[in-house]
C-alpha positions as a LaTeX table, in Angstrom:
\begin{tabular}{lrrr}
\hline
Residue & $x$ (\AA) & $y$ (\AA) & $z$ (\AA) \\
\hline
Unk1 & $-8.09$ & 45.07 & $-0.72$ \\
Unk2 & $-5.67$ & 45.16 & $-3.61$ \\
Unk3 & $-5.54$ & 41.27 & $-5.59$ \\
Unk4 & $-3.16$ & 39.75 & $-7.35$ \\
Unk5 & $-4.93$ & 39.04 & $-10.45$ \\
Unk6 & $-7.93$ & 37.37 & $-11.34$ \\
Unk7 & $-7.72$ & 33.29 & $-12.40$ \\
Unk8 & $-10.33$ & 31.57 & $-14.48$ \\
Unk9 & $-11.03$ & 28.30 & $-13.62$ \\
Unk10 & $-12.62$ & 25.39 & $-15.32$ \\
Unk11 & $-14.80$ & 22.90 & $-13.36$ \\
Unk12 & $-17.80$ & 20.58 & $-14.11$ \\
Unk13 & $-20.92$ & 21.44 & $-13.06$ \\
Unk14 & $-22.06$ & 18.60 & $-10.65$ \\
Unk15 & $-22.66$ & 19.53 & $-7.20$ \\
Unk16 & $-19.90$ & 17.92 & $-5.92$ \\
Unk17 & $-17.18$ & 19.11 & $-8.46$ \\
Unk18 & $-18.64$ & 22.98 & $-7.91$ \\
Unk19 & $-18.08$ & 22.14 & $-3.78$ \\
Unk20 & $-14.51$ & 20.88 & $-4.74$ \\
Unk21 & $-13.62$ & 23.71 & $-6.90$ \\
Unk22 & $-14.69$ & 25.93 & $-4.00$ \\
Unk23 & $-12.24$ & 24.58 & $-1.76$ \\
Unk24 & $-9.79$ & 25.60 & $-4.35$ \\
Unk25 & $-11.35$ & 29.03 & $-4.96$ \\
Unk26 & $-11.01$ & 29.66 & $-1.27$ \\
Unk27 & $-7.31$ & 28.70 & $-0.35$ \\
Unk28 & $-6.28$ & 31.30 & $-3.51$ \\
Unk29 & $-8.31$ & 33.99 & $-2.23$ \\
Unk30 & $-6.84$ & 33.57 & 0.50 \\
Unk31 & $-3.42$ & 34.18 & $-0.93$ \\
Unk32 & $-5.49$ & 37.17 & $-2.71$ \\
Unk33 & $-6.24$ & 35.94 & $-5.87$ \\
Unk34 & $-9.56$ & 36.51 & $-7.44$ \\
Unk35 & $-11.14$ & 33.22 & $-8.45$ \\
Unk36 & $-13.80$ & 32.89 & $-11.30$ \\
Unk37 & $-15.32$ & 29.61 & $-11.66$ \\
Unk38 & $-16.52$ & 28.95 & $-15.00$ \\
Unk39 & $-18.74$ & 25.26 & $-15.47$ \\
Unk40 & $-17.42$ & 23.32 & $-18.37$ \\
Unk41 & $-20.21$ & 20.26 & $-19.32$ \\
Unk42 & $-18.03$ & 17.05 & $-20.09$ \\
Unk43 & $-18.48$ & 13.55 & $-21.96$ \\
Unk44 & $-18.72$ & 11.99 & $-19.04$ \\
Unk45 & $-21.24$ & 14.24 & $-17.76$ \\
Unk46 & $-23.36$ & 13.66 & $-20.88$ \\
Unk47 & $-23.30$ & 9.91 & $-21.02$ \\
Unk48 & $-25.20$ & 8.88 & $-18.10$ \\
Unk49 & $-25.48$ & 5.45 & $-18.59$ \\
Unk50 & $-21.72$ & 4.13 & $-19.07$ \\
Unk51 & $-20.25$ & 2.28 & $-16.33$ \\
Unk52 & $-17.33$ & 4.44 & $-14.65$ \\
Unk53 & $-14.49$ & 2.07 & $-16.03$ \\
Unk54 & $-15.49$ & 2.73 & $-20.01$ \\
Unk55 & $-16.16$ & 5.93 & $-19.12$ \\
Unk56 & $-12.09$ & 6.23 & $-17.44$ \\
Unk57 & $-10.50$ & 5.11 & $-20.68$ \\
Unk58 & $-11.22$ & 8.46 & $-22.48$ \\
Unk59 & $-10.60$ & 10.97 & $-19.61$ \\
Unk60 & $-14.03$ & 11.57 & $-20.12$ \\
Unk61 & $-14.64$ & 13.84 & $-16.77$ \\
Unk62 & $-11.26$ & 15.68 & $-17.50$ \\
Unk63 & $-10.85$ & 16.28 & $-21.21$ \\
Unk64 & $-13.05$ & 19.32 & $-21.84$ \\
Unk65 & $-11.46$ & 20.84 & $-19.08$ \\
Unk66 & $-7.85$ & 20.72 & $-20.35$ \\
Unk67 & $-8.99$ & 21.93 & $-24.04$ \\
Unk68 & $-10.19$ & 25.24 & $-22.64$ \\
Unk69 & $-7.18$ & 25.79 & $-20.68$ \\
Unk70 & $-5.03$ & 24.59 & $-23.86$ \\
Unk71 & $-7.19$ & 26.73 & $-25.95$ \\
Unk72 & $-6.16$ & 29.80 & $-23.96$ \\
Unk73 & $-9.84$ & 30.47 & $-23.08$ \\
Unk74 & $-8.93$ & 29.83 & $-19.21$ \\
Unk75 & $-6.10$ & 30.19 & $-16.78$ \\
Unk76 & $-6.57$ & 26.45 & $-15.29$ \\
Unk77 & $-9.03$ & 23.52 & $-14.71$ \\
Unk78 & $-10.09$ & 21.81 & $-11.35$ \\
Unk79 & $-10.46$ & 17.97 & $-11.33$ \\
Unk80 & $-10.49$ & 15.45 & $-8.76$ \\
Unk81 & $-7.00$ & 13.23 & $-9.34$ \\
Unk82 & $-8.75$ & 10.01 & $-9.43$ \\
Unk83 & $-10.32$ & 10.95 & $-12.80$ \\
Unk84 & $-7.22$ & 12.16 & $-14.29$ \\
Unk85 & $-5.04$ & 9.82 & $-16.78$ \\
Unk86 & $-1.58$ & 9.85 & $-15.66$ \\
Unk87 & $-0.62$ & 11.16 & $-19.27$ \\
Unk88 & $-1.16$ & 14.45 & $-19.92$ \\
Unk89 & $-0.45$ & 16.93 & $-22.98$ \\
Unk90 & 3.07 & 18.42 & $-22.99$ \\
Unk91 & 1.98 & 21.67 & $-22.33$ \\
Unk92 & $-0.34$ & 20.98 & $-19.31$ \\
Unk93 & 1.05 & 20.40 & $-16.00$ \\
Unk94 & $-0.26$ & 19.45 & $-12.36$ \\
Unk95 & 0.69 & 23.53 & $-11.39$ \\
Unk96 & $-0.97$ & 22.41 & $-7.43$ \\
Unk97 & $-2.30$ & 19.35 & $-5.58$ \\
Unk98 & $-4.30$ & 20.77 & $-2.35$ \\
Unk99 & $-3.73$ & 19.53 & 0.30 \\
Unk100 & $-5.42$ & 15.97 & 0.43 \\
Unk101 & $-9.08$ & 15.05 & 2.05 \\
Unk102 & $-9.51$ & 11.66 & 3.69 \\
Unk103 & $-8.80$ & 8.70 & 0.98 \\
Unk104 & $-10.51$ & 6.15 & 2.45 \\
Unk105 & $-13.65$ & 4.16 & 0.88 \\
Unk106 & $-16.64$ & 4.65 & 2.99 \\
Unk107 & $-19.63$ & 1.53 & 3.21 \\
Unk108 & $-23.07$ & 3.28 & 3.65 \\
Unk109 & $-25.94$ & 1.41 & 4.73 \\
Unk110 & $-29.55$ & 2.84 & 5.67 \\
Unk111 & $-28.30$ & 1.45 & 9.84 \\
Unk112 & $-24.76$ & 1.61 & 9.35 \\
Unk113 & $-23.74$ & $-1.90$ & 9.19 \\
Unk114 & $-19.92$ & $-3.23$ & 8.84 \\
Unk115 & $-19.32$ & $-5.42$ & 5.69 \\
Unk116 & $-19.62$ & $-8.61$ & 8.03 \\
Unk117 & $-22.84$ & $-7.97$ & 9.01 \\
Unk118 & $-24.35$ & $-7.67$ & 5.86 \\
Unk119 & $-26.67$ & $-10.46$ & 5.14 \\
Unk120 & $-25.74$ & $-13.67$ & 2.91 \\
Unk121 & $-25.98$ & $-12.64$ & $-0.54$ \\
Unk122 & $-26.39$ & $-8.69$ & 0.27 \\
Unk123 & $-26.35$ & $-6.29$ & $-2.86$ \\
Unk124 & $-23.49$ & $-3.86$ & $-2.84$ \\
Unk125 & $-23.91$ & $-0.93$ & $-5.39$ \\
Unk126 & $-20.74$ & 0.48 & $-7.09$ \\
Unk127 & $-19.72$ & 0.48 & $-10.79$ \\
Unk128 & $-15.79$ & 0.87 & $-10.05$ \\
Unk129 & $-14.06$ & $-2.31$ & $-10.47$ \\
Unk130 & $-11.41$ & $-1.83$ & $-7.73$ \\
Unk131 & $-14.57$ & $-1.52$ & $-4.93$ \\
Unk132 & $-16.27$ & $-4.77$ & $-6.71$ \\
Unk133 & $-13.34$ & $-6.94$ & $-6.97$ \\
Unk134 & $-12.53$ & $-5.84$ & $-3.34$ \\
Unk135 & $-15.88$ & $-6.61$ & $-1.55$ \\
Unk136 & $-15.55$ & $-10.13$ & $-3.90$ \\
Unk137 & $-12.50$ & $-10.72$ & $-2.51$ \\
Unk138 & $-13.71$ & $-10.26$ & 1.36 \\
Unk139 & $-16.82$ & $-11.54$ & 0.25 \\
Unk140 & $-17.54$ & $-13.79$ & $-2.49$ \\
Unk141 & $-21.57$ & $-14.50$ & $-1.58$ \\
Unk142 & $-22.22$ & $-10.66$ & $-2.11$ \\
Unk143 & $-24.31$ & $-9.63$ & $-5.39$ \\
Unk144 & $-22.22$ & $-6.53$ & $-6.66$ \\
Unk145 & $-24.83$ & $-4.24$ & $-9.12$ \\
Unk146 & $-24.01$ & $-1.03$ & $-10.83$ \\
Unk147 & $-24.29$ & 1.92 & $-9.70$ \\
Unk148 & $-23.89$ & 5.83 & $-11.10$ \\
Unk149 & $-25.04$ & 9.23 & $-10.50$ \\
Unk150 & $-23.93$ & 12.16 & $-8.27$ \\
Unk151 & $-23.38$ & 11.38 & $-4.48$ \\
Unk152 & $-27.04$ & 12.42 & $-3.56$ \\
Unk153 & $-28.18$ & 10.56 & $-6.14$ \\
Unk154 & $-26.42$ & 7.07 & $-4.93$ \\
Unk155 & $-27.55$ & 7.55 & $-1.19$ \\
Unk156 & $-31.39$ & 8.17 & $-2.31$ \\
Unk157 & $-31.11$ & 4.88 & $-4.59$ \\
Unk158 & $-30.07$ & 3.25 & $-1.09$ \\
Unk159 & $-32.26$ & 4.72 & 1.48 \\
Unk160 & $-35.20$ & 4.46 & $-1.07$ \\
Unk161 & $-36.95$ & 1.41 & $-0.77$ \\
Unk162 & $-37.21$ & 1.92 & 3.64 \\
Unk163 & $-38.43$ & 4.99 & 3.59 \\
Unk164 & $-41.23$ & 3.99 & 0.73 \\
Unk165 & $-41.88$ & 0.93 & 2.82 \\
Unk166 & $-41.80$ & 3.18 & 6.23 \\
Unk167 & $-44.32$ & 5.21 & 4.26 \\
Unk168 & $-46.42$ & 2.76 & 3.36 \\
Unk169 & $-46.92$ & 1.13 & 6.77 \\
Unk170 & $-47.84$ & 4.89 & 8.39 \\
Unk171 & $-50.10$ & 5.91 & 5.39 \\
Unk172 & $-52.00$ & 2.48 & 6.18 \\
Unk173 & $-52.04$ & 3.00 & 9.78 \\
Unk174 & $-53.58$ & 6.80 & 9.59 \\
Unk175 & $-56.33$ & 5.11 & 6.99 \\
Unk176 & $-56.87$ & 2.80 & 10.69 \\
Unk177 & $-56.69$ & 5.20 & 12.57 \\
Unk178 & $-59.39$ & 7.91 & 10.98 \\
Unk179 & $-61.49$ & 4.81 & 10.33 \\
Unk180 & $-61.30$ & 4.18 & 14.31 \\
Unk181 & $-61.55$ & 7.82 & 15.12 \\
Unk182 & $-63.77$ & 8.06 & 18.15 \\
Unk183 & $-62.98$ & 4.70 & 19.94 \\
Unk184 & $-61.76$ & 5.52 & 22.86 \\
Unk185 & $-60.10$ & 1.54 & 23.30 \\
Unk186 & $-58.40$ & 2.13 & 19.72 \\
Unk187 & $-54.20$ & 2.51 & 19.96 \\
Unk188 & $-52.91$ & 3.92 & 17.02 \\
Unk189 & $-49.67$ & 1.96 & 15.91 \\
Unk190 & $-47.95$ & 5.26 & 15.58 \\
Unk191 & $-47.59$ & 8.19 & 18.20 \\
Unk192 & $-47.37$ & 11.11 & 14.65 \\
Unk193 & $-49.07$ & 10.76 & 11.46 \\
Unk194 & $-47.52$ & 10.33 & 8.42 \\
Unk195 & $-47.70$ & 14.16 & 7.49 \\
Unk196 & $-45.99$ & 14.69 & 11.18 \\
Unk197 & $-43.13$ & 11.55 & 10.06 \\
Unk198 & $-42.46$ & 13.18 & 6.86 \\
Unk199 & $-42.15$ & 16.60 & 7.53 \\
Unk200 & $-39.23$ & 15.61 & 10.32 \\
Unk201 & $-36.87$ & 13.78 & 7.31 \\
Unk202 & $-34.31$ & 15.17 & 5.98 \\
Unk203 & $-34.16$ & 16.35 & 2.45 \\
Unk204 & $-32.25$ & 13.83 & 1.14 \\
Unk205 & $-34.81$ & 11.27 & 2.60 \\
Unk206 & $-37.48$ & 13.44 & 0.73 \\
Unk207 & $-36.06$ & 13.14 & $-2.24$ \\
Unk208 & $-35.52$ & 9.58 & $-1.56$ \\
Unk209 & $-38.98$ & 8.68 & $-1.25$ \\
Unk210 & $-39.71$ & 10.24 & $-4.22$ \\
Unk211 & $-37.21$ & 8.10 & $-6.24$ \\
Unk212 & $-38.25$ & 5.31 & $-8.47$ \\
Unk213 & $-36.47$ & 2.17 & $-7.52$ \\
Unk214 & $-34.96$ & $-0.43$ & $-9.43$ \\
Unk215 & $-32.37$ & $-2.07$ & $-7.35$ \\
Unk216 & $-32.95$ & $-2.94$ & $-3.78$ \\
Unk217 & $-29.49$ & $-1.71$ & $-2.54$ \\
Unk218 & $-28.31$ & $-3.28$ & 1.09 \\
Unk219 & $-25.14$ & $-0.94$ & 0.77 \\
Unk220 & $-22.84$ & 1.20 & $-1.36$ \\
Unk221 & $-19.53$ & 2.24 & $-1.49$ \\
Unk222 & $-18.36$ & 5.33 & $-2.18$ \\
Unk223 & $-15.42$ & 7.58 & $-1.08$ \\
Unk224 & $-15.14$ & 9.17 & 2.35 \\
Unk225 & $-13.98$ & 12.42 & 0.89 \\
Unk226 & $-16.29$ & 13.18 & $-1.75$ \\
Unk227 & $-19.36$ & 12.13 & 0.76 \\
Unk228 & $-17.89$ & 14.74 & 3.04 \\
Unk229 & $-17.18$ & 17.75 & 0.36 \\
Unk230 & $-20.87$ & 16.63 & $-0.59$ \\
Unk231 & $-21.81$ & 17.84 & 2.99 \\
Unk232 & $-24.03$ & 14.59 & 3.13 \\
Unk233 & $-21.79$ & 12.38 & 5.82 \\
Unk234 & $-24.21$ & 13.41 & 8.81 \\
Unk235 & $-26.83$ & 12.11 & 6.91 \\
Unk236 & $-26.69$ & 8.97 & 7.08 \\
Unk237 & $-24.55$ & 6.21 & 8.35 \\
Unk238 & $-21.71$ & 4.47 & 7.50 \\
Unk239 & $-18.22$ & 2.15 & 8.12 \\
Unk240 & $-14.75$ & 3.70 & 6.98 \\
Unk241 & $-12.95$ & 1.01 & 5.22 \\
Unk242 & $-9.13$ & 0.75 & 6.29 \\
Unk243 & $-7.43$ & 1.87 & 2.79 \\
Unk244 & $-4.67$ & $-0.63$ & 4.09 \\
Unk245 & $-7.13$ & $-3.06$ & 3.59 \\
Unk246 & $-9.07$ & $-1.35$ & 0.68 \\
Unk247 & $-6.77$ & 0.26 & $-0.77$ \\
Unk248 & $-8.11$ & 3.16 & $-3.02$ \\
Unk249 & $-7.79$ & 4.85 & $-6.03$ \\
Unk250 & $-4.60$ & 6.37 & $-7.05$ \\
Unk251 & $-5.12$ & 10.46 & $-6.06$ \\
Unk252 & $-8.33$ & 9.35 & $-4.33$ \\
Unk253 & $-9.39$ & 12.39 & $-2.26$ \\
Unk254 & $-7.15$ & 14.79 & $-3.60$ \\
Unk255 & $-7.58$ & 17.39 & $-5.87$ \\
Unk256 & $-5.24$ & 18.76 & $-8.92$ \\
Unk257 & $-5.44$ & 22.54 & $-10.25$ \\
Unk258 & $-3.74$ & 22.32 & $-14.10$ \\
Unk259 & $-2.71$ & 24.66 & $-16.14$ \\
Unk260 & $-0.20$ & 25.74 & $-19.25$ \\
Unk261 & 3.58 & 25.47 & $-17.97$ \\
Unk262 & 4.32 & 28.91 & $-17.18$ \\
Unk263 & 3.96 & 31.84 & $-14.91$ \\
Unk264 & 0.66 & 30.89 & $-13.86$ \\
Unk265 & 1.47 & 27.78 & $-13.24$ \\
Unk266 & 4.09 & 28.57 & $-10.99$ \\
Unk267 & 2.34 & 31.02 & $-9.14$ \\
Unk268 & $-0.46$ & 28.37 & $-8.09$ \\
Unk269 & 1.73 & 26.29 & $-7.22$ \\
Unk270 & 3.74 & 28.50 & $-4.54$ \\
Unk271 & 0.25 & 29.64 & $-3.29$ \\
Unk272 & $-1.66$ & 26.29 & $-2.73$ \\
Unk273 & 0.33 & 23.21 & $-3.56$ \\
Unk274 & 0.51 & 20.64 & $-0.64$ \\
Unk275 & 4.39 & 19.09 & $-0.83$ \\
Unk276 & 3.26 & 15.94 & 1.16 \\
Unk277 & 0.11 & 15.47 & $-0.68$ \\
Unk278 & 2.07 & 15.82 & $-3.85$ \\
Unk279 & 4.41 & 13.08 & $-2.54$ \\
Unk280 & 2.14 & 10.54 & $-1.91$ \\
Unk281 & $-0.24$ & 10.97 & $-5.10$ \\
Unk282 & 2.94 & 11.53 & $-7.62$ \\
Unk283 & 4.10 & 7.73 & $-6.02$ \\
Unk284 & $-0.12$ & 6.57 & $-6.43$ \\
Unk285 & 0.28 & 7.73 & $-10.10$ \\
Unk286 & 3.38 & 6.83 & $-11.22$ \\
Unk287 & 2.60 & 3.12 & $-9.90$ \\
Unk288 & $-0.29$ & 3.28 & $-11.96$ \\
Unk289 & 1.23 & 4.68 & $-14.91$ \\
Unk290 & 3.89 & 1.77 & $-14.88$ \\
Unk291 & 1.58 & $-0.93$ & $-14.26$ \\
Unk292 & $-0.87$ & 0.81 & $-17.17$ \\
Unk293 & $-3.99$ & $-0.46$ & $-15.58$ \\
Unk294 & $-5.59$ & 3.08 & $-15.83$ \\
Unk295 & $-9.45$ & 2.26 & $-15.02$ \\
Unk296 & $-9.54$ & $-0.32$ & $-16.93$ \\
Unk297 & $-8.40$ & $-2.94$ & $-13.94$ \\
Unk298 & $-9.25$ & $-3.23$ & $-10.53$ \\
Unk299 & $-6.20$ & $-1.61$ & $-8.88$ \\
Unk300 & $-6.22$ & 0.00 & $-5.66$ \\
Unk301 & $-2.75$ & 1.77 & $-4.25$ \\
Unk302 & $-2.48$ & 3.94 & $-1.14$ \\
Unk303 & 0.76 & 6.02 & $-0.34$ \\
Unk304 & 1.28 & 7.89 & 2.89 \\
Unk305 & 4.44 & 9.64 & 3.89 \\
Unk306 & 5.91 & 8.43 & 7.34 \\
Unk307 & 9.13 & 10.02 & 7.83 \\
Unk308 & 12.16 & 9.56 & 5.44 \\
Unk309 & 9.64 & 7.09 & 3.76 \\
Unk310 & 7.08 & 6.53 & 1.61 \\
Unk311 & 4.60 & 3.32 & 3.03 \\
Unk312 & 2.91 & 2.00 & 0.17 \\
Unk313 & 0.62 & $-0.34$ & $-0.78$ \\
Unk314 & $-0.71$ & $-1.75$ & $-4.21$ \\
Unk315 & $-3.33$ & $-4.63$ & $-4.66$ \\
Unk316 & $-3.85$ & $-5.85$ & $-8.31$ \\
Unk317 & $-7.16$ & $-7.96$ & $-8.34$ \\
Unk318 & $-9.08$ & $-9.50$ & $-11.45$ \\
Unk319 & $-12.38$ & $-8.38$ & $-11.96$ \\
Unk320 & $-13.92$ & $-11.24$ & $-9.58$ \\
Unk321 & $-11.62$ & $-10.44$ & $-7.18$ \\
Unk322 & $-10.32$ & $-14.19$ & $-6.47$ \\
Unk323 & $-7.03$ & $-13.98$ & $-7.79$ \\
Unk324 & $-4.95$ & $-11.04$ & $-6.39$ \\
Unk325 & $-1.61$ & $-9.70$ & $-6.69$ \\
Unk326 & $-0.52$ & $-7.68$ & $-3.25$ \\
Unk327 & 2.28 & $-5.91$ & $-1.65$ \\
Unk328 & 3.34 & $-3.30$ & 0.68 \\
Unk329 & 7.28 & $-1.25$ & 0.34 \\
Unk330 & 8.55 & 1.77 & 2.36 \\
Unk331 & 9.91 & 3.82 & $-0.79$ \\
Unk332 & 12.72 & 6.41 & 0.16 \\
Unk333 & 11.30 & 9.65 & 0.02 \\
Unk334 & 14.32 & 11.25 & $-0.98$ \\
Unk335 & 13.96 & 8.36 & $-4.57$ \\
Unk336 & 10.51 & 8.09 & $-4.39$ \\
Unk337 & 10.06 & 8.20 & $-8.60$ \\
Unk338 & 12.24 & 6.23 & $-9.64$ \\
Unk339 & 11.51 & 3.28 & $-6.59$ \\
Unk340 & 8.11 & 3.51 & $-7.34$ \\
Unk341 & 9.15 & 3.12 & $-10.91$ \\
Unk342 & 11.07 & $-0.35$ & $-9.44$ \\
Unk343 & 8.14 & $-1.46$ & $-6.90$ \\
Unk344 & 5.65 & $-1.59$ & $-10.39$ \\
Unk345 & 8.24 & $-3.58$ & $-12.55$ \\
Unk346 & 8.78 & $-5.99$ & $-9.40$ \\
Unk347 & 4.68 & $-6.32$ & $-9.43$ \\
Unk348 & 4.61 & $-6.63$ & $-13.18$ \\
Unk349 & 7.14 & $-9.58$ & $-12.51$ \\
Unk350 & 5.33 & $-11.46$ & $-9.85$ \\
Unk351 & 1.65 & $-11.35$ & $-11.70$ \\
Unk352 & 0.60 & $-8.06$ & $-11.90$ \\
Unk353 & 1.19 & $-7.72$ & $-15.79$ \\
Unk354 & $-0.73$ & $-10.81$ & $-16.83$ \\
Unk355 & $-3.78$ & $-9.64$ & $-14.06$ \\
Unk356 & $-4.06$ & $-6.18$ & $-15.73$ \\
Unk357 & $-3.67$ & $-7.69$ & $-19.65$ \\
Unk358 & $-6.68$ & $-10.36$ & $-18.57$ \\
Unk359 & $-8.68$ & $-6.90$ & $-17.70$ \\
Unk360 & $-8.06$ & $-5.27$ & $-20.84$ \\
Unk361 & $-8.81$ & $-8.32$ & $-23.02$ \\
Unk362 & $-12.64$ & $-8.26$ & $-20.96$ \\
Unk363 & $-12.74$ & $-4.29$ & $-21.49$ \\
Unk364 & $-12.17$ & $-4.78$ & $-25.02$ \\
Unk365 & $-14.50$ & $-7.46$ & $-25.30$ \\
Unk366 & $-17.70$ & $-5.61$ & $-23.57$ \\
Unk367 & $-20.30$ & $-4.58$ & $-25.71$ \\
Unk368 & $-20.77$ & $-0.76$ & $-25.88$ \\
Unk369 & $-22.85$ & 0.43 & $-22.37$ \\
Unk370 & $-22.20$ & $-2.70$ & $-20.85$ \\
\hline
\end{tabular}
């Protein structure tokens, strides 16, 4: 079948940015495009042991990206929005925002308890500040510890220490039960061995067993979409957090194709750009721009079109998440920019400002990998 044309584009290599940049590669090919994919390492990539909010200040998962596609070398790059600063070069544009996955915050625990039930001084992994000053601010008695890695990598962390107790307890009780082999009035405390046990687990408990632990997670947070795209949600089990309530990161769950202002750019755009998507991330980031938090404070804002309107909520927290500023406005959709534009100086003017300057003072304060 005749195509029309081929596109390079850039994505990072991670298993979850390669499944994202397939969903891309898929809705052009559709539109008969030819799609290369071509793996670009990044900073943020490299630096494994930088919490997610030093790492945010640099565009450290986007940069490399944009050079190649500045440098002529590709025809676009493939990011998820949340990592994106809302500045970009002059030449660079947004050229198509998919349409969007779910943008909700998930909470995974190894039996799928709500944040209520969680015990009295539970540890929740996460090293975004928007999720820790959130669960602070629903929960103040939780212990919130780092957490990084790839999605597979955060859910072993979690189900790790079970499954290497589980293990434990059935390796013990096949030593009993080959030491009573032959009595007949013996009952094994186990109907399968631990051979039998193992061999039904998934892989991602394999690998989980495997895992040296040094945090005893009770739960984690991390977003709905990316566990999906992962293809790890059936896995294991979890509680959807109302992004009303949690509201998450700006572009959370949606994707961005750039690319130089031009021909290409346009054509991308007519073939896969998601007008209601676009909407609702476009108010996310301009909020954000305005209020210039970028990842260095905890804010969360969700958007969703509902008719002529745009419903929107922001919540501004401080990193301990007991002072807050919050709101919720129905922007016109046919103004959207420039009320947006209005909603973040009306936040600025009611604390919002002095919340996100008291997070850059601490950002600028912390040590290197701290």
């Amino acid at each position: 079948m005749r195509t029309r044309g081929t596109l390079r584009l850039a994505t990072r290599g991670s298993t979850l940015a390669r499944r994202q940049a397939a969903l891309v590669q898929e809705a052009l090919e559709e539109r008969r495009y030819e799609v290369e994919l071509v793996t670009v390492e990044t900073t943020g990539d490299q630096i494994r042991d930088e919490l997610i909010h030093r790492l945010g200040k640099t565009g450290a998962f986007v940069r490399e990206l944009d050079e190649r596609v500045l440098e002529g070398e590709l025809d676009g790059a493939i990011h998820s929005m949340k990592d994106m600063p809302t500045e970009q070069p002059d030449d660079l544009v947004t050229a198509a925002v998919p349409e969007r996955g779910r943008p909700n915050d998930v909470l995974v625990t190894p039996d799928g308890d709500a944040l209520a039930d969680l015990p009295q001084g539970a540890v929740v992994g996460t090293s975004s500040l928007r999720r820790q000053a959130q669960l602070l601010s629903e929960r103040s008695d939780l212990e919130v510890e780092p957490l990084r890695g790839n999605v597979d990598t955060r859910l072993e962390k979690l189900l790790a220490p079970a499954l290497q107790a589980e293990h434990q307890k059935r390796s013990e009780a096949d030593k009993e039960r080959k030491g009573n082999a032959g009595d007949d009035d013996f009952e094994p405390e186990y109907d399968r061995t631990v051979d039998e046990w193992f061999d039904d687990l998934s892989e991602l408990e394999k690998q989980a067993l495997g895992r040296e632990v040094e945090t005893d997670y009770d739960a984690i947070v991390l977003a709905e979409a990316g566990l999906e795209r992962s293809g790890l949600a059936h896995y294991v089990e979890y509680q959807r957090l109302p992004p009303t309530q949690f509201a998450p990161a700006p572009g959370q769950g949606a994707l961005a194709v750039t690319a130089l202002d031009g021909e290409t750019a346009r054509e991308i755009n007519e073939a896969i750009d998601h007008p209601r998507t676009r909407v609702e991330t476009t108010v996310e980031r301009t909020l954000l721009a305005e209020l210039g938090g970028g990842c260095i404070a905890p804010i969360g804002i969700y958007a969703v079109v509902q008719g002529e309107y745009v419903h929107t909520a922001v919540q501004v927290f401080d990193r301990d998440g007991e002072e807050s500023i919050t709101a919720t406005r129905d922007l016109p959709v046919e103004s959207y920019p420039t009320a947006a534009r209005e909603f973040a100086n009306d936040l600025e003017d009611r604390g919002a400002a002095e919340l996100i300057a008291a997070a850059r003072r601490e950002a600028d304060d912390e040590p290197e990998g701290k």
